[in-house]
Each structure stands twice: as C-alpha cells, then as structure tokens.
N, C-alpha and C positions, 0 to 999 in steps of 0.2 A: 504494500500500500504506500502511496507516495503519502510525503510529508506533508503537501497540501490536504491531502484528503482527512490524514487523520489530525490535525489540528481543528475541522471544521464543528465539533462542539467543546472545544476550551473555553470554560466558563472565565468570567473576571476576578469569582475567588476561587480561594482553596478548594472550594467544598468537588465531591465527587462528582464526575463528569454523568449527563442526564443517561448515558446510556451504556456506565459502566458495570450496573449491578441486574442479576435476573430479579423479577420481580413475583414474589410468589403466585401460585393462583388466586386469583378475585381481584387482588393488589388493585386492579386497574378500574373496578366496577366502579363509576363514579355516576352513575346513573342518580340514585338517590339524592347525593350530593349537587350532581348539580341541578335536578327539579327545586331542592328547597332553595338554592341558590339564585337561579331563576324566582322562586317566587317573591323572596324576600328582594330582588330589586325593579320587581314590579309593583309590588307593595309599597315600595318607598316613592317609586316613580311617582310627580305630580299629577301627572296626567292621569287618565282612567283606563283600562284595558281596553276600552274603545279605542279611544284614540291612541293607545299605543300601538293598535294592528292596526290601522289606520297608517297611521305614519311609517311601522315596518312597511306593510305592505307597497307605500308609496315608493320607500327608499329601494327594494327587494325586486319592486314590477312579479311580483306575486302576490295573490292574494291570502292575507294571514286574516283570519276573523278572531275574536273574545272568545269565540268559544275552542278555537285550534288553541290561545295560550294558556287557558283553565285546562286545556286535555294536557299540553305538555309539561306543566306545571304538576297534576295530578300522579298518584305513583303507577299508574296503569301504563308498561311499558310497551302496550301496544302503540301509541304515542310519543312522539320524539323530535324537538326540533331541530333543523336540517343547521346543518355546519357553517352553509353557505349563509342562512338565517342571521347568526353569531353575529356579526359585525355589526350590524341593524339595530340589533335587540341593547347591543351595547349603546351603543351609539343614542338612541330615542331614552332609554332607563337614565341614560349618564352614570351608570356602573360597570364596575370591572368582576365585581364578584363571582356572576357566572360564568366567566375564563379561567377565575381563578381555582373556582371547585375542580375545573377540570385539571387542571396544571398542579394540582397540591399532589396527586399520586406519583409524580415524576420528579417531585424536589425544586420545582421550576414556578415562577410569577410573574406574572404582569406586571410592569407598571403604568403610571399614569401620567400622559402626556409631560406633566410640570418635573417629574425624574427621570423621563427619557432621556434628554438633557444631560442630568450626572451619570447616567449608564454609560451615555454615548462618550462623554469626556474618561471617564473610568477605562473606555475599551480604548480607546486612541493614548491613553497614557501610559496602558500595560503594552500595546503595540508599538509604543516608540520607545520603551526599556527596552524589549524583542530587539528590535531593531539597531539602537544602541550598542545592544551588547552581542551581535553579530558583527557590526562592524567594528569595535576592538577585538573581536578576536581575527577577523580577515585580516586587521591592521597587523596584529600580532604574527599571523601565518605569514606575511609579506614581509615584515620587518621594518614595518610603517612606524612610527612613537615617536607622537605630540602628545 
C-alpha cells in the first residue's frame, strides 16, 4: 500500500485511527440512537413538523410529509430516513445531533461550522510539522545545514 493511501484516515490527535479496531457484533446498530436523536432535534426545532417537511422537502425536491418524520422518528424499523435526506434535516433543525448519534459508534464527530475553523487550522498545522520535518531530514540526507 503506498504511503499516500495509508495516511488517508490520520486523525489530528493521538487517539486511534476510525478504522483501526474490529468492532464487535451490534457495535454498529445505531438505529435507536439515532431515531431519539432525530426526535429530540425536531423537538427542539422552532418550527412544527409541518413545516419542517415542508422545507426538507423543498430543499430535497422530494417529497417528505409529518407523517414520513413521526414514522422515522418512531422505533418501527420498517421506516428509515434516506442518507441522502441527512443534510436537509440538518440543515432546516439547525442541529448536529442526528450525525452525531450516528458517528459516536466509530469514535468520530461532527462539528459545527464556528470549529470547523480550528479543525481546519489544527490539520494545516500538524501538516506543516509533517512537512517541516521531512524537509530537515532531506536536508540532512543531502548535507544541507542552516
């Protein structure tokens, strides 16, 4: 495997990399978690579950009705909303939390636009130490020293 390939989930901390560990059976079921997660930020949402399929719906160009987000919302997992959905639903709530339920079984979060910012500066700063300290050692292998 080249070295590009395998640097491509190097987290910014220590912690273990998202796809270094097996993860038992169920580990991954977050089904549960993310309907209450779902509910509780449609709940909080100002809006009414009208107008929040409404407005999915408008942003989606499919049609979500009140009663599709009470079924998805519900623990009856013959109901489930679509992934493609996700963004929307965030987006109209102004919460992250049902990304987050999903991302908690993997050690991995979201955040929110106002810390994207300090991730983004965090990863350009671990990438120019990288960087940095490739080029004293090139320097070094060449006989370069300043």
């Amino acid at each position: 495997m080249s070295k590009s390939k395998r640097d491509l989930h190097i987290g910014v901390s220590a912690q273990d990399g998202l796809f270094d560990n097996a993860p038992v059976e169920g580990a991954l079921d977050v089904s549960l978690a993310f309907r209450d997660a779902l509910s509780k930020a449609l709940g909080r949402c100002k809006e009414s579950r009208w107008q929040v399929a409404a407005r999915i719906s408008e942003l989606t160009g499919r049609n979500i009705s009140k009663d599709m987000l009470d079924k998805y919302t519900s623990s009856n997992l013959d109901y489930a909303l679509r992934a493609e959905d996700l963004p929307a639903v965030l987006y109209v709530t102004q919460s992250l939390e049902p990304i987050r339920a999903l991302l908690v079984p993997v050690g991995a979060d979201a955040v929110d636009p106002k810390e994207s910012k300090l991730v983004k500066l965090a990863r350009m700063e671990q990438e120019k130490s990288r960087i940095d300290a490739d080029m004293t050692q090139l320097k070094h292998e060449l006989g370069i020293h300043k």
